[in-house]
C-alpha positions as a Markdown table, in Angstrom:
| # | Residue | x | y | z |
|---|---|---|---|---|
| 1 | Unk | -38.2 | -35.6 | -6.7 |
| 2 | Unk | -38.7 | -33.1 | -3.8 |
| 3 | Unk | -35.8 | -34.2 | -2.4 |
| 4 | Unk | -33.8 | -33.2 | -5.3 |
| 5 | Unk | -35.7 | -30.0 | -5.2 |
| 6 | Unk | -35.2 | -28.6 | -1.8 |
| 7 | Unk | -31.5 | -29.6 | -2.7 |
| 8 | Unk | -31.7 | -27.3 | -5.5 |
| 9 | Unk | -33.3 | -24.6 | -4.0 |
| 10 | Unk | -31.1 | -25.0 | -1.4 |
| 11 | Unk | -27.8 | -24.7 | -3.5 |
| 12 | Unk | -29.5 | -21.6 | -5.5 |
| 13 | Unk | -29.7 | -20.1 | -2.1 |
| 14 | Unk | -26.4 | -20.5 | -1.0 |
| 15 | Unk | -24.8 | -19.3 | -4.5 |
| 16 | Unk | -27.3 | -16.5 | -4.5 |
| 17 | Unk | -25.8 | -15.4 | -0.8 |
| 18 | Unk | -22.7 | -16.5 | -1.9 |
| 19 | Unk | -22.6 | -13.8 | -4.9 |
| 20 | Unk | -24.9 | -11.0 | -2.9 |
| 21 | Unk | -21.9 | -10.9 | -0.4 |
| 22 | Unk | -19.0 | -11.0 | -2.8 |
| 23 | Unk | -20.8 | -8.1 | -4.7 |
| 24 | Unk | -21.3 | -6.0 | -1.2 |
| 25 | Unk | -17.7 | -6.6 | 0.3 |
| 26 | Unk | -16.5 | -5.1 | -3.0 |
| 27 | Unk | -17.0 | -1.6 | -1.3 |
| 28 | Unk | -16.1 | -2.5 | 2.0 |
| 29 | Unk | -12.0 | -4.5 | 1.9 |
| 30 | Unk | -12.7 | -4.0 | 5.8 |
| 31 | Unk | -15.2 | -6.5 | 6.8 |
| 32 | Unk | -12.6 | -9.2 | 5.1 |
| 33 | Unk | -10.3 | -8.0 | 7.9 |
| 34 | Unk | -9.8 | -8.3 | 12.0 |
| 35 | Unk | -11.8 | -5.1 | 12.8 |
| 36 | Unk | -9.2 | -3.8 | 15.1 |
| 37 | Unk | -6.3 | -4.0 | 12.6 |
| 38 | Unk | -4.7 | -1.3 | 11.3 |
| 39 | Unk | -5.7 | -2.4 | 7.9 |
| 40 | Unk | -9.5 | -2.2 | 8.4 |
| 41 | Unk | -9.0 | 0.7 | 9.8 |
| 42 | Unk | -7.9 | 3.0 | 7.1 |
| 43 | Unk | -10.0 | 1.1 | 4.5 |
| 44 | Unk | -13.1 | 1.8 | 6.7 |
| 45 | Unk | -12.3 | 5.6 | 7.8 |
| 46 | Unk | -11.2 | 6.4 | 3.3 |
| 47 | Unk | -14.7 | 5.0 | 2.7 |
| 48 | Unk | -16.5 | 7.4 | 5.0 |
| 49 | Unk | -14.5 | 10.1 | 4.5 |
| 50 | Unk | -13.2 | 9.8 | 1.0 |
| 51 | Unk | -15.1 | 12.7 | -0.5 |
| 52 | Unk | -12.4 | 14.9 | 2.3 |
| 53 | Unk | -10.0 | 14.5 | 0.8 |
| 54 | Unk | -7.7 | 16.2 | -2.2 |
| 55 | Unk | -4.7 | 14.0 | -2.3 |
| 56 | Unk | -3.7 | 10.1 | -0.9 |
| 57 | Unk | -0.1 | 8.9 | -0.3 |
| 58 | Unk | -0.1 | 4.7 | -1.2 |
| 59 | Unk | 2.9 | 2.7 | -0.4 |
| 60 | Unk | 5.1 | 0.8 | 2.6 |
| 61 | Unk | 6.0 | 1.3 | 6.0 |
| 62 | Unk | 7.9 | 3.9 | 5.1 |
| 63 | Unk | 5.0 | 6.1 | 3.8 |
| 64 | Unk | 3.5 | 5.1 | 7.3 |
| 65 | Unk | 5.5 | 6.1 | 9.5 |
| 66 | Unk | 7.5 | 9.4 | 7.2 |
| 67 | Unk | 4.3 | 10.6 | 5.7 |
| 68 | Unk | 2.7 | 13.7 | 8.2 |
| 69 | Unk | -0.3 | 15.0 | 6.3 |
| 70 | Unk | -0.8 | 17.5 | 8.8 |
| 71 | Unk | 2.7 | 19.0 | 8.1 |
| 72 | Unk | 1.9 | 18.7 | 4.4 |
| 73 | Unk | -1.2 | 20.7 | 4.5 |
| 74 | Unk | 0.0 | 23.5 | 6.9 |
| 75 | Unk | 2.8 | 23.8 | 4.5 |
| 76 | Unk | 1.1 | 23.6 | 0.9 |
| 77 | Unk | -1.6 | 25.7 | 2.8 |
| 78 | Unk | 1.3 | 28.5 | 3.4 |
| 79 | Unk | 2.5 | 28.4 | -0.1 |
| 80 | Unk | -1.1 | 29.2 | -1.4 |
| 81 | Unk | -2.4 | 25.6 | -2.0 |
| 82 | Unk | -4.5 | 24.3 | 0.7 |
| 83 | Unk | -5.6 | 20.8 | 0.3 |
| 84 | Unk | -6.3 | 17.9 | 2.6 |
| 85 | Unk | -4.2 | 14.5 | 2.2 |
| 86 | Unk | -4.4 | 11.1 | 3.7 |
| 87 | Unk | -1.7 | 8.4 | 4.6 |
| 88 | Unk | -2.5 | 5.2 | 2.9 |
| 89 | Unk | 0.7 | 3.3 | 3.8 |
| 90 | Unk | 1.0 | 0.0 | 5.0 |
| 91 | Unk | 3.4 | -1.8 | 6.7 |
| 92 | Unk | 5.0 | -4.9 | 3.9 |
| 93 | Unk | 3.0 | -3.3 | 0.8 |
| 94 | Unk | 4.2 | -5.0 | -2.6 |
| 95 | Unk | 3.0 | -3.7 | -5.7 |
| 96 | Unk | 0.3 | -6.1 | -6.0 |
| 97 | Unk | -1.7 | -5.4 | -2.9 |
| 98 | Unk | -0.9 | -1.2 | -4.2 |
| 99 | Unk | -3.0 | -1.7 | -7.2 |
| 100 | Unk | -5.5 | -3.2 | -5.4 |
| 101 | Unk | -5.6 | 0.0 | -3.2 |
| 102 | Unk | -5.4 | 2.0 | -5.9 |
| 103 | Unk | -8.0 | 0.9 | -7.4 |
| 104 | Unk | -10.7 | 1.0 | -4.6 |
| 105 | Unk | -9.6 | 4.1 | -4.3 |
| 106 | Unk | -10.8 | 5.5 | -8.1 |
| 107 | Unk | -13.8 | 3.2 | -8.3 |
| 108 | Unk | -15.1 | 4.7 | -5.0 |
| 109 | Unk | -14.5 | 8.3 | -7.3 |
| 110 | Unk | -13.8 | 10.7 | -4.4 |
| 111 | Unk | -15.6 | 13.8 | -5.6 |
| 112 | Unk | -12.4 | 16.1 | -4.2 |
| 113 | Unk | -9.5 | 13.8 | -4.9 |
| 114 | Unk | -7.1 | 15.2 | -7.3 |
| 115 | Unk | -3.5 | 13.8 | -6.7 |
| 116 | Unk | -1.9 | 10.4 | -5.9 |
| 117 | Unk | 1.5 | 9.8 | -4.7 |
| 118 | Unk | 2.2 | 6.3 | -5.0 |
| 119 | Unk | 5.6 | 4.5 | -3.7 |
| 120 | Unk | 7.3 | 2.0 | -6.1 |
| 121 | Unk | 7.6 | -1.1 | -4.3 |
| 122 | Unk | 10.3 | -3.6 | -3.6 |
| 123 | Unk | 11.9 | -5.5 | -6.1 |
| 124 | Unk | 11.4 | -8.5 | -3.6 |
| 125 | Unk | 8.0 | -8.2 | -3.5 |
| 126 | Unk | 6.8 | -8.7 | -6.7 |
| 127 | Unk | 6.8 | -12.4 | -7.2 |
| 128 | Unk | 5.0 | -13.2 | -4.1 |
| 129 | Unk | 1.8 | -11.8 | -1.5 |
| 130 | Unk | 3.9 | -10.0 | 0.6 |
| 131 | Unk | 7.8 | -10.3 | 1.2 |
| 132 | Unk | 7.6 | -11.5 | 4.9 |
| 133 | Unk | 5.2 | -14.0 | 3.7 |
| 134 | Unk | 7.2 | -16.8 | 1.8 |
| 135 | Unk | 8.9 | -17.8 | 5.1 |
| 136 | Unk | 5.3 | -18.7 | 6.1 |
| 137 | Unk | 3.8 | -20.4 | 2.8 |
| 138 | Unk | 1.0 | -22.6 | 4.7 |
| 139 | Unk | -0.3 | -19.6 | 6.2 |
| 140 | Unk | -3.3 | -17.5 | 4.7 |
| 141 | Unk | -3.7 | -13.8 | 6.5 |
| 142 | Unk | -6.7 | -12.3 | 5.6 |
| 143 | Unk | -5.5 | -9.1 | 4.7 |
| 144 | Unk | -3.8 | -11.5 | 1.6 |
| 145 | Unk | -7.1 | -12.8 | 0.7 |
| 146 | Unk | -8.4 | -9.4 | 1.1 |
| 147 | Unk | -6.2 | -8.0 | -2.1 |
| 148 | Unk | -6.5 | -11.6 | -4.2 |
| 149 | Unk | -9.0 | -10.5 | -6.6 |
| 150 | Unk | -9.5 | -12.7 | -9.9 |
| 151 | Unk | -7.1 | -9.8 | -12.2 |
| 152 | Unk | -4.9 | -9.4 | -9.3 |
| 153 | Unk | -4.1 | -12.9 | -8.9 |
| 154 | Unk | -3.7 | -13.5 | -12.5 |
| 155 | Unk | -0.6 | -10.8 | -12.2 |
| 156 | Unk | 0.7 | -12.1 | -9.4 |
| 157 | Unk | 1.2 | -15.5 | -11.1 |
| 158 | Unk | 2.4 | -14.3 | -14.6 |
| 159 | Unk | 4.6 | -12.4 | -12.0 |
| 160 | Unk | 5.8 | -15.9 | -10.4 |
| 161 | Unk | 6.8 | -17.4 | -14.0 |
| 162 | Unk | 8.6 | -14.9 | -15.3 |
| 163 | Unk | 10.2 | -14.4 | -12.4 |
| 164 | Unk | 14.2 | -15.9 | -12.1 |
| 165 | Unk | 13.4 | -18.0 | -8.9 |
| 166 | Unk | 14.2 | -21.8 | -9.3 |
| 167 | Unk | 11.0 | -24.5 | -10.3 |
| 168 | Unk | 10.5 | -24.8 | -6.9 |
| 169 | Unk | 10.3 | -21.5 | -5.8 |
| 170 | Unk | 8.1 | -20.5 | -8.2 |
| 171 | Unk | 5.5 | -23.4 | -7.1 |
| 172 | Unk | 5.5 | -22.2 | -3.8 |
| 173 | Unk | 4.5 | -18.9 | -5.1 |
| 174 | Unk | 1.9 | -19.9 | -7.4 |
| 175 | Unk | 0.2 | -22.1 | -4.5 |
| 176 | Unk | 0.1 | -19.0 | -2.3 |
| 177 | Unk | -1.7 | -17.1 | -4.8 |
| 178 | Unk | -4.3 | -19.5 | -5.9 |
| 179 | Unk | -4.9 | -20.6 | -2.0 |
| 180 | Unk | -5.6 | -17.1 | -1.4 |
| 181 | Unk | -7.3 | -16.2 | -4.3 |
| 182 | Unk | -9.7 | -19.6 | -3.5 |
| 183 | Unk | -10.5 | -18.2 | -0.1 |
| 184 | Unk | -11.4 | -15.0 | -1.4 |
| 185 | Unk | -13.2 | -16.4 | -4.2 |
| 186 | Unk | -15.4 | -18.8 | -1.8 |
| 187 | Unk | -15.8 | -16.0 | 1.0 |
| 188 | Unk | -14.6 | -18.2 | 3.3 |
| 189 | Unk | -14.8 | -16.9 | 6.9 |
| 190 | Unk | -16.4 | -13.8 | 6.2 |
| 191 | Unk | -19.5 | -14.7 | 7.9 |
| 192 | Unk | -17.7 | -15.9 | 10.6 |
| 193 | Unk | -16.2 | -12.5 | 11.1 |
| 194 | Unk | -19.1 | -10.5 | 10.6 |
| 195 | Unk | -20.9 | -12.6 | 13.5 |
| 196 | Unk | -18.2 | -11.4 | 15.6 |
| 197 | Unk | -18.3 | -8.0 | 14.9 |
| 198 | Unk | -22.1 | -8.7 | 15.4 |
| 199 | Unk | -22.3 | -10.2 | 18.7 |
| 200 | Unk | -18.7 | -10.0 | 20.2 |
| 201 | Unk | -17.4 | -6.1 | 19.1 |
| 202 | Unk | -13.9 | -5.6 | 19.7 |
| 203 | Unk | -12.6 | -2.1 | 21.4 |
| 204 | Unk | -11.4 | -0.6 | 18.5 |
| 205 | Unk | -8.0 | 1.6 | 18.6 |
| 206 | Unk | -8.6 | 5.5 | 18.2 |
| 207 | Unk | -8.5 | 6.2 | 14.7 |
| 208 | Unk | -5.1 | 7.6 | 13.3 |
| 209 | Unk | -5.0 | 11.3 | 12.7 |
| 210 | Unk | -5.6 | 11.0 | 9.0 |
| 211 | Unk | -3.8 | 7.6 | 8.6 |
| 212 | Unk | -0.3 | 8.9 | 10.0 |
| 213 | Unk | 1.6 | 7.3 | 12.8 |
| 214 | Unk | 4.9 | 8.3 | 13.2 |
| 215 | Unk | 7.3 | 6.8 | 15.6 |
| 216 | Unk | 9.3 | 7.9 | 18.7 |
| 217 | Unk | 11.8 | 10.6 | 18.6 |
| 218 | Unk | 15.0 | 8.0 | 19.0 |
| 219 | Unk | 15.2 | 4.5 | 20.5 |
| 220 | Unk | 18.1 | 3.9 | 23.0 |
| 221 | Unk | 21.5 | 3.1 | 21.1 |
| 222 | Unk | 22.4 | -0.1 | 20.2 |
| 223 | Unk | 23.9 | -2.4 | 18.0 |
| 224 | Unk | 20.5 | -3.6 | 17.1 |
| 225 | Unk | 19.0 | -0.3 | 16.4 |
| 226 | Unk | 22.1 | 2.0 | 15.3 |
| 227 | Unk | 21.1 | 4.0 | 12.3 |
| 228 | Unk | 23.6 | 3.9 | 9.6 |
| 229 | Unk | 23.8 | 5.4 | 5.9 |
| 230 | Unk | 24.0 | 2.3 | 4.0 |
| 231 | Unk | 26.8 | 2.1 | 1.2 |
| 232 | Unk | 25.7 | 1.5 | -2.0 |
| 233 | Unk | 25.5 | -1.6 | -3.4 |
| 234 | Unk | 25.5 | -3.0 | -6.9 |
| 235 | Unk | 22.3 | -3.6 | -8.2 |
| 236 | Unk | 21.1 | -6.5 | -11.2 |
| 237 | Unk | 19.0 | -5.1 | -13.4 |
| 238 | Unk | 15.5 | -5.9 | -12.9 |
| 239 | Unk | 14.4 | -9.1 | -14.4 |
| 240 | Unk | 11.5 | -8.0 | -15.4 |
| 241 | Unk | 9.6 | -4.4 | -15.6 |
| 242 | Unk | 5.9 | -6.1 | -14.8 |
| 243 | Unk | 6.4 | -3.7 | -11.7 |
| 244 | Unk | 6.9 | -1.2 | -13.4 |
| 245 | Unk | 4.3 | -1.1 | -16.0 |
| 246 | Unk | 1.7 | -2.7 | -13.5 |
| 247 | Unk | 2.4 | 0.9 | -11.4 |
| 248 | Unk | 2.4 | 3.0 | -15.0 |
| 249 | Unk | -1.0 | 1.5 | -15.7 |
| 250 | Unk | -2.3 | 2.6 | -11.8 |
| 251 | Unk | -1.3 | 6.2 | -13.4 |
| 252 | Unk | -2.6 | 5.8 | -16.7 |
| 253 | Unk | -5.9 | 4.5 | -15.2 |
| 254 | Unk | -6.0 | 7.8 | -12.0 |
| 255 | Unk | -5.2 | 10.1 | -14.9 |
| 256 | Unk | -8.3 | 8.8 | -16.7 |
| 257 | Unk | -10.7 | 9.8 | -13.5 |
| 258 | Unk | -8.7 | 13.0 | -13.4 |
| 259 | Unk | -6.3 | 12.1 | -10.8 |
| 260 | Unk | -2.5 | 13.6 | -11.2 |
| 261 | Unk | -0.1 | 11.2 | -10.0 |
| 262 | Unk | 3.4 | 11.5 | -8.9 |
| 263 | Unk | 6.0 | 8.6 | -7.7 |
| 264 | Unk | 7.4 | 9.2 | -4.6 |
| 265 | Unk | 10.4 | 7.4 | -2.2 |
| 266 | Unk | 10.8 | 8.5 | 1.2 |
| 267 | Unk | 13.7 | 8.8 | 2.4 |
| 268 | Unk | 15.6 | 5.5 | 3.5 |
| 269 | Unk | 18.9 | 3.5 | 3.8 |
| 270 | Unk | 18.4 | 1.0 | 1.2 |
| 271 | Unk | 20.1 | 1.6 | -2.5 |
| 272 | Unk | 18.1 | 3.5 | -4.8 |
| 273 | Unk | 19.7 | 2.4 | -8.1 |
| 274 | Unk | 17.6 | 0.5 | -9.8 |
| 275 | Unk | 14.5 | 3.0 | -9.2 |
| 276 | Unk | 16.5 | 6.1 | -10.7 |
| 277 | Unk | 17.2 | 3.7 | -13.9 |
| 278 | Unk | 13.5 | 3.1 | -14.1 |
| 279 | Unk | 12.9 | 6.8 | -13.9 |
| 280 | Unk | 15.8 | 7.5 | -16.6 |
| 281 | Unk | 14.5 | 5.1 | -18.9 |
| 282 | Unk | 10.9 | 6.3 | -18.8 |
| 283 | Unk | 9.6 | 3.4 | -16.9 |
| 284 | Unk | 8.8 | 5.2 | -13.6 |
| 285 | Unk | 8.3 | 8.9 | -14.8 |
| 286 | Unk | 7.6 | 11.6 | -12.7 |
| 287 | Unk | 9.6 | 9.5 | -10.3 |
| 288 | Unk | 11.1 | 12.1 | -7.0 |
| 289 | Unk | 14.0 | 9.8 | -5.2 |
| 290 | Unk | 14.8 | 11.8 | -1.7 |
| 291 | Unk | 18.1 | 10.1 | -1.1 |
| 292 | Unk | 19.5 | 11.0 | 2.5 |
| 293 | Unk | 22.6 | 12.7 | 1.0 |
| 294 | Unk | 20.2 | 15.4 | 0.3 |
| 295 | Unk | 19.5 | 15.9 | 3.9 |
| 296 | Unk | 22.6 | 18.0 | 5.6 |
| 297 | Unk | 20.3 | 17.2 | 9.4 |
| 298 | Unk | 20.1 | 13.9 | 8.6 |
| 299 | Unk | 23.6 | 13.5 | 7.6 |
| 300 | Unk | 25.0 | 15.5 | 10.5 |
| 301 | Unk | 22.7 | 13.5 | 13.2 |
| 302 | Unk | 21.0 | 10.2 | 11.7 |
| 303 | Unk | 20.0 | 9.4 | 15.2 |
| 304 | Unk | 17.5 | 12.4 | 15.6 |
| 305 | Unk | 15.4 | 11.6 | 12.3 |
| 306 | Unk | 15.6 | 8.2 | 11.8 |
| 307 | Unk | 14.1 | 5.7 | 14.4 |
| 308 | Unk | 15.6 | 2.3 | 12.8 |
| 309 | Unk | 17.9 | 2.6 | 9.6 |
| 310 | Unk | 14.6 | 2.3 | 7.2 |
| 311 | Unk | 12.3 | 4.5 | 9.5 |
| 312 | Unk | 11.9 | 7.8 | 10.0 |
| 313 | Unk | 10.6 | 9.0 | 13.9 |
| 314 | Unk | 8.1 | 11.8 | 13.4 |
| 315 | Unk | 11.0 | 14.7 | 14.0 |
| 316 | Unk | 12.5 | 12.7 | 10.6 |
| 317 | Unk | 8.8 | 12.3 | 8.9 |
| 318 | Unk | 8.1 | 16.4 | 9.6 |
| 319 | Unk | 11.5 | 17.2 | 8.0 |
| 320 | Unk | 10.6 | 14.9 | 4.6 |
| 321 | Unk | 7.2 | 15.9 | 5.1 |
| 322 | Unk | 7.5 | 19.9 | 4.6 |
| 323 | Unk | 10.3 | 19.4 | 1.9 |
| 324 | Unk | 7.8 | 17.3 | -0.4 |
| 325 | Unk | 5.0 | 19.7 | -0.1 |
| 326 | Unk | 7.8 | 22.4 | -1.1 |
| 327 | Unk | 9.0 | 20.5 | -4.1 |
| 328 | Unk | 5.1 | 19.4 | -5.3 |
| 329 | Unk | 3.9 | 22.8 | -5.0 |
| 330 | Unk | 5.0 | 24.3 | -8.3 |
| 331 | Unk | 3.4 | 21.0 | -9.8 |
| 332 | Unk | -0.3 | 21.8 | -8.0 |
| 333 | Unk | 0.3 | 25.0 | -9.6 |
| 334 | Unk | 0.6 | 24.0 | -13.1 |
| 335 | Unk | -2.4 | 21.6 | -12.7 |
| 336 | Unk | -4.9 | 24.5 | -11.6 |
């Protein structure tokens, strides 16, 4: 009888730890992560700085590296609008692991944020964690489990089946999902991390000036790295606008806390069709689509904006970065 017990009280511990550190990691996506990644990084420096600032860019590499916010505020701050913003971008963000962002973002209710610019994600990247992931289905990264809440998971798999992958593709999917949403479920290796950080602190980078880090002016020419205006290329229509309306809800939901926000592609190589239908047919409104053809300096010298054919170096991220603010500025005015 005391046996069974102590075995009792012993489980009730562990479930009660179990659900006390569930609940406090909810605020804090950063102890789930390495401490010196890149990830943890901007999670941890929003949370203690999020009441700073007035506007936060979400989305891929491309808003990492093409996003300055200190060109953005010296130039909304010489039209009359001065405002502090933030780069949220990631490298290999899909739509899923946005809303997730997006999310702790609102529910941490920034008492000066006021606009969100959001970047519609791949296509590719809907039906799976992260599009350079499926080649690499055994593995679980822990900025994966990090995003694999219980809602978000349940997306990601109505995602997977509706989806126009074969059987088997679609199992491979699904098991990546429910192995990472298990993990993050269970907290496993959490306390293991936060030992380390504990009694083995890594040297953490210096932080990133307001989460921006742009690239270097030009690489030396190659074949490898020669920066080319793609052709376009015929697009399918989507096969299914979850994407879409999961990133429409992300707006409906900011709009509620009295967040504005706007849709926004940097500038890049890849075709652009199938966004600009989703903006035409309502799906993606308020959708701005900065194809390169609309850059006469990029188009007379690729080279000296654009570090890879999908990246801009920080000349290129300083010449997007000051025509956004120009274009947004009539909207900040109209939402006074």
């Amino acid at each position: 009888m005391k046996g069974l017990l102590a075995t009792l009280l012993a489980l009730g511990s562990f479930f009660a730890t179990h659900a006390l550190l569930g609940r406090a990691l909810e605020t804090r996506p950063d102890l789930r992560l390495l401490p010196d990644s890149i990830e943890a990084q901007k999670f941890a420096h929003f949370r203690a700085h999020a009441d700073e600032y007035d506007l936060v860019y979400v989305g891929t590499s491309r808003v990492f590296r093409g996003f300055d916010p200190a060109t953005f505020d010296q130039t909304l701050a010489e039209l009359g609008h001065p405002l502090r913003s933030y780069n949220f971008g990631l490298v290999g963000m899909g739509y899923l692991e946005q809303r997730f962002i997006v999310d702790w973002i609102l529910a941490l209710r920034p008492a000066r944020l006021r606009w969100l610019l959001l970047e519609p994600c791949e296509r590719s990247a809907p039906w799976i964690a992260r599009p350079i992931a499926l080649g690499h289905a055994s593995t679980l990264t822990l900025r994966d489990v990090a995003w694999h809440t219980p809602a978000i998971a349940a997306l990601g798999l109505r995602a997977a089946w509706r989806s126009d992958q074969s059987p088997a593709t679609k199992l491979r999917y699904v098991r990546m999902h429910l192995l990472h949403a298990a993990h993050r479920l269970c907290n496993l290796g959490v306390g293991a991390g936060l030992l380390a950080r504990l009694l083995a602190p890594l040297r953490l980078p210096a932080l990133l000036p307001a989460g921006f880090e742009g690239r270097a002016e030009a690489p030396t020419p190659s074949d490898s790295n020669e920066v080319r205006v793609a052709a376009p290329e015929p697009e399918s229509s989507a096969t299914s606008d979850l994407p879409w309306r999961t990133q429409t809800a992300l707006a409906e939901r900011a709009r509620a806390a009295g967040v504005v926000t706007r849709f926004v592609i940097p500038p890049t190589s890849k075709p652009l069709l199938v966004f600009k239908q989703a903006r035409d047919s309502g799906a993606l409104p308020n959708l701005r689509v900065y194809p390169l053809s609309t850059f006469p300096e990029i188009l007379a010298s690729q080279r000296t904006y654009f570090y890879d054919p999908d990246h801009m170096n920080a000349r290129g991220a300083a010449l997007f970065t000051r025509r956004l603010a120009t274009d947004l500025a009539p909207d900040l005015e109209r939402e006074r």
